[in-house]
N, C-alpha and C positions, 0 to 999 in steps of 0.2 A: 718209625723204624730206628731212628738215629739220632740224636740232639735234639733242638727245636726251633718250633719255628712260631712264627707273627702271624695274624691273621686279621681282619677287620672284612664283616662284612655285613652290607647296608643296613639290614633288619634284627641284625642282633647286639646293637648298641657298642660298647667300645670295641680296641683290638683288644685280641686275649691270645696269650703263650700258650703252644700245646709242647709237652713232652712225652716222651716214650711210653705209648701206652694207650696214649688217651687219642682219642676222636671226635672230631669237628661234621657238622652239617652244614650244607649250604641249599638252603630250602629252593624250590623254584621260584623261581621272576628275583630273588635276590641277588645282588650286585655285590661283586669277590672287588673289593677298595683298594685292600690293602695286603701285603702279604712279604715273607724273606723271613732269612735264620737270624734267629734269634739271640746269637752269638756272632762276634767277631773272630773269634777263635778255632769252634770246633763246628764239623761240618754236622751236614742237616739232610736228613732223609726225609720221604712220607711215602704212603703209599696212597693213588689216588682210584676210586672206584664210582665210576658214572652208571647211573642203572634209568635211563631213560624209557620212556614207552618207546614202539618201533616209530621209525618216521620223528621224532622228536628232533627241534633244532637247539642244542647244544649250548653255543654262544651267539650272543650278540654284540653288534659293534657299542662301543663306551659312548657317551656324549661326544661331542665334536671331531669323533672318527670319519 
């Protein structure tokens, strides 16, 4: 929606910058590592959209949680 931002997540190899426009997946059983805007300057939007089955659990705790 706004500037950008970082991402890293487990199964799709480095972090990568998304900007205005574009869209990120985060497949299931994948683990969200890393993440924050991408600037120091300007701020950062996203908009975030979960489309689980019903009864589906969401998150899980990290390692050592």
């Amino acid at each position: 929606l706004e500037g950008s931002i970082y991402t890293k997540i487990s199964v799709q190899g480095d972090r990568k910058t998304y900007t205005v426009g574009q869209m990120l997946y985060e497949q299931p059983g994948a683990t969200h590592e890393e993440s924050g805007n991408a600037s120091q300057t300007t701020p950062a939007q996203l908009l975030a959209m979960n489309l689980p089955k019903k009864g589906a659990t969401l998150t899980l705790p990290g390692k050592g949680a």
